[in-house]
KOLZALO-451644 format. One record per residue (C-alpha): x, y, z; chain; residue in three letters. Coordinates in steps of 0.001 Angstrom, whole numbers. Layout:
BEGIN
<xx=X, yy=Y, zz=Z, ch=A, aa=ALA>
...
REM end
This chain:
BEGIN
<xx=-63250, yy=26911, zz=-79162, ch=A, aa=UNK>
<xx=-59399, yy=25960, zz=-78074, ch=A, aa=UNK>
<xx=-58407, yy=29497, zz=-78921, ch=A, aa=UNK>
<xx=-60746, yy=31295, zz=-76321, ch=A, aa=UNK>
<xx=-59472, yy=28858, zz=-73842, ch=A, aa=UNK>
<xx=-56561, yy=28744, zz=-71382, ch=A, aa=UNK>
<xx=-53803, yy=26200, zz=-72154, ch=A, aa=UNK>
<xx=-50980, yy=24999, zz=-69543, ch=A, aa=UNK>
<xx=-47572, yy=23780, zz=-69309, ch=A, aa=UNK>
<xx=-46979, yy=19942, zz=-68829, ch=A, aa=UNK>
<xx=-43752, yy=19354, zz=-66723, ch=A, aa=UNK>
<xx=-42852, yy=15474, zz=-65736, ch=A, aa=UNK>
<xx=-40615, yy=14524, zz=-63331, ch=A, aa=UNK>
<xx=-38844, yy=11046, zz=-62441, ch=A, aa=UNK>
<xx=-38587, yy=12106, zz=-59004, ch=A, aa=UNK>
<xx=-41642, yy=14656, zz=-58271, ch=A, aa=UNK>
<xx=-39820, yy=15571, zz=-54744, ch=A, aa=UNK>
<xx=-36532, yy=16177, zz=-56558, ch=A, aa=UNK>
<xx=-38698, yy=18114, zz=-58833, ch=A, aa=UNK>
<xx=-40673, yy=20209, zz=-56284, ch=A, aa=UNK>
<xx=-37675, yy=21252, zz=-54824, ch=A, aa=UNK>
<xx=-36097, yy=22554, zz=-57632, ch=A, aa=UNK>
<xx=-39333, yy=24330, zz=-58804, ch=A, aa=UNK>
<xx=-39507, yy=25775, zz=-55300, ch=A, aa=UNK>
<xx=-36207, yy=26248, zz=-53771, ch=A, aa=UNK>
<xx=-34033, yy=26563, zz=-56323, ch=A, aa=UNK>
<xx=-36909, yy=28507, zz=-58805, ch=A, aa=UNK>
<xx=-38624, yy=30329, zz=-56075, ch=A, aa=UNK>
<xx=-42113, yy=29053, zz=-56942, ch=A, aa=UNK>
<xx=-45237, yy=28978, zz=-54915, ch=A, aa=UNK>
<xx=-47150, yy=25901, zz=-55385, ch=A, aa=UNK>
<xx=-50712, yy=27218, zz=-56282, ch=A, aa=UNK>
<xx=-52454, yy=23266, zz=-55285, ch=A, aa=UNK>
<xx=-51862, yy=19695, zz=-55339, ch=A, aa=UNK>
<xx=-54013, yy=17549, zz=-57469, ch=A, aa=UNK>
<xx=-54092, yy=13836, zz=-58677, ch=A, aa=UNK>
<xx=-50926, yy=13121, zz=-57288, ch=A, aa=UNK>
<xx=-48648, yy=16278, zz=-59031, ch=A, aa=UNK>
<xx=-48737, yy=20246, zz=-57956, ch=A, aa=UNK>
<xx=-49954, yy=23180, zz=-60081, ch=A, aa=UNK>
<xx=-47865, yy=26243, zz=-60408, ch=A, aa=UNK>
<xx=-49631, yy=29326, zz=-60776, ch=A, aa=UNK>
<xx=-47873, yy=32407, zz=-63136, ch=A, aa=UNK>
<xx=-48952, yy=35901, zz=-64750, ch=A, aa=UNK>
<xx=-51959, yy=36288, zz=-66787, ch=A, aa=UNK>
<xx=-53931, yy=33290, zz=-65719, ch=A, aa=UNK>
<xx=-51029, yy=30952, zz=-66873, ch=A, aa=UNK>
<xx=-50022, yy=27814, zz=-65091, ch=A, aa=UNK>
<xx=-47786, yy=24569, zz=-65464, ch=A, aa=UNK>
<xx=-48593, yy=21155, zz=-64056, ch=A, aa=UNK>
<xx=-45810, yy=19516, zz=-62596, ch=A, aa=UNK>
<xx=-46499, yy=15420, zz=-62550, ch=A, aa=UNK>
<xx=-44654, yy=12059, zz=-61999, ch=A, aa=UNK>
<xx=-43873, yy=10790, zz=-65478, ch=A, aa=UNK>
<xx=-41277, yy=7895, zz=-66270, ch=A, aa=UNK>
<xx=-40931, yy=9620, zz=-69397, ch=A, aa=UNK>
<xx=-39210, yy=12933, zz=-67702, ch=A, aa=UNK>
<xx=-36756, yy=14364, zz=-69483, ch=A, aa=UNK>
<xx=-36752, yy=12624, zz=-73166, ch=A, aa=UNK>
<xx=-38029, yy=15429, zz=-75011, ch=A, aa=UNK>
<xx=-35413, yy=17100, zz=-77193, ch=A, aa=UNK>
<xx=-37201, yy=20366, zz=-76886, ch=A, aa=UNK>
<xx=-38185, yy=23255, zz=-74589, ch=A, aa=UNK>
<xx=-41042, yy=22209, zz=-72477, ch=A, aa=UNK>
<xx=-41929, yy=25665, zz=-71554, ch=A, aa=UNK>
<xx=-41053, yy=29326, zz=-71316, ch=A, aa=UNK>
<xx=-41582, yy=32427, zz=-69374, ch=A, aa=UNK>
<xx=-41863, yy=35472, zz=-71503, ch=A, aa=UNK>
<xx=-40207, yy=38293, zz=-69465, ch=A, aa=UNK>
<xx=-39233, yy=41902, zz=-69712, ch=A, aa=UNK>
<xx=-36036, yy=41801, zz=-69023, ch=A, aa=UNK>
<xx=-33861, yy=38865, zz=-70038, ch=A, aa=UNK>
<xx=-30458, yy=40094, zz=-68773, ch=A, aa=UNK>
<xx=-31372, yy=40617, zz=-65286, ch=A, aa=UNK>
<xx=-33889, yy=37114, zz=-65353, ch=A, aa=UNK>
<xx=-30609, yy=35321, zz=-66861, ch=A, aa=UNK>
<xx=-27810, yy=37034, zz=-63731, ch=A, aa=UNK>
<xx=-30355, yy=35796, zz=-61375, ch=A, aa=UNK>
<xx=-31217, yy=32844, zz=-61963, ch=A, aa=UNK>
<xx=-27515, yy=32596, zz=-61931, ch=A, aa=UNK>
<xx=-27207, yy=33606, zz=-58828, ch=A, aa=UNK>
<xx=-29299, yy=30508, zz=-57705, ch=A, aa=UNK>
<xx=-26894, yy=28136, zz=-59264, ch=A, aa=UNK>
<xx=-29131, yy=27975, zz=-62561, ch=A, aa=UNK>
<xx=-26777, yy=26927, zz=-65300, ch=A, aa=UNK>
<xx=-27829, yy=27726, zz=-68926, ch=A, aa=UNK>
<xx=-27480, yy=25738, zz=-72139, ch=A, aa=UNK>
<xx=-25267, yy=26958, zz=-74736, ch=A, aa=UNK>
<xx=-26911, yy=26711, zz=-78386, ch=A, aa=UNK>
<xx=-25267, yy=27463, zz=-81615, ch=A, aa=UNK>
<xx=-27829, yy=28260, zz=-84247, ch=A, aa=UNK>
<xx=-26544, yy=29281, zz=-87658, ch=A, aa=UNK>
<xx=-25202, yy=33177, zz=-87479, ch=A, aa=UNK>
<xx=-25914, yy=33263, zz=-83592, ch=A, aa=UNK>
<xx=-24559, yy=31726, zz=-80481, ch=A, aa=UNK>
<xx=-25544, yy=31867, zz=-76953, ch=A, aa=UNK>
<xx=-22356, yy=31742, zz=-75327, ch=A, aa=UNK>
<xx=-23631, yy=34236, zz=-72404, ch=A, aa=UNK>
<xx=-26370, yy=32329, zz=-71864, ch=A, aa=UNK>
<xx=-28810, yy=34480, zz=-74387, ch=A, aa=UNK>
<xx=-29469, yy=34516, zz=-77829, ch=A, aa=UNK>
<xx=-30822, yy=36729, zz=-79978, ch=A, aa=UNK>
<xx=-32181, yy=35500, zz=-83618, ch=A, aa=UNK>
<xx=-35660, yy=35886, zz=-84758, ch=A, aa=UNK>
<xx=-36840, yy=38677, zz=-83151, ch=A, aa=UNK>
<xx=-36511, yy=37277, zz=-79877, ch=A, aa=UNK>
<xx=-33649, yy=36996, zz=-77068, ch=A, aa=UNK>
<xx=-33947, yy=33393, zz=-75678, ch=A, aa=UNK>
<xx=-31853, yy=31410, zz=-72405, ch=A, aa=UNK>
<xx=-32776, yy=27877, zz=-72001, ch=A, aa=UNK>
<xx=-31765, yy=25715, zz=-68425, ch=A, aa=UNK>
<xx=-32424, yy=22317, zz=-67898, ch=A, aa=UNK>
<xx=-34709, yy=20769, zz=-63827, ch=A, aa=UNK>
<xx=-33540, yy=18361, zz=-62463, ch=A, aa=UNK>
<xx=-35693, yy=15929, zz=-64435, ch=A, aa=UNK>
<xx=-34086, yy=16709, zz=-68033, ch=A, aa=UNK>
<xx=-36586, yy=19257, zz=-68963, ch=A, aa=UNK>
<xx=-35548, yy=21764, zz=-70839, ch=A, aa=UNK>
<xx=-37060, yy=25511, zz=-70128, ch=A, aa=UNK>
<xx=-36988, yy=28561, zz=-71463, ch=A, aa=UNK>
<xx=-37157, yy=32333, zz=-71036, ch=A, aa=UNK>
<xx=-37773, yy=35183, zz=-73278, ch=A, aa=UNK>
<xx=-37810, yy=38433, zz=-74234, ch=A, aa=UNK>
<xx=-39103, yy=40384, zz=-77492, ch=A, aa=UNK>
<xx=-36101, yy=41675, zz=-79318, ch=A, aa=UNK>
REM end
């Protein structure tokens, strides 16, 4: 059955070396293994994203993925730090002018890679 199964992140790139660095330089990430031509990241909980050459990088209008975390406010100031610059959403009755929203019983931050992907983190309100 699907649900007793893990399932991962898909994350294309244009340019997979502009890509890695970002996901490892910029991000911090350890690559985890390389495999058919793209790199696995590994995360918490038996999680992982697949990062992949794609021409299609980047046309998605949506998030791609998110990290949940504990602490939003301190993920947000450093990502920051690394030069990480957040989208600014308007939903109706909130806006995410500091770089986090709360609505929904969530807080949220989103941030574009270098490819046009748009990722998220967030916390449980």
């Amino acid at each position: 059955m699907l649900q007793d199964s893990p399932l991962y992140a898909y994350l294309p790139a244009k340019d997979l070396a502009r890509a890695r660095r970002f996901y490892e330089q910029t991000l911090g990430l350890r690559p985890a293994r390389e495999i058919a031509g793209g790199v696995f990241y590994e995360f918490a909980g038996a999680t992982a994203a697949f990062l992949y050459e794609s021409p299609n990088a980047g046309t998605s209008k949506a998030s791609q993925a998110f990290w949940h975390v504990r602490d939003i406010e301190r993920e947000v100031a450093a990502l920051k730090a690394r030069g990480i610059l957040f989208e600014d959403y308007d939903l109706p009755g909130a806006k995410s002018a500091s770089g986090v929203l709360t609505a929904g019983g969530a807080k949220a931050a989103w941030f574009k890679d270098t490819e046009g992907n748009i990722l998220a983190i967030i916390e449980d309100a």
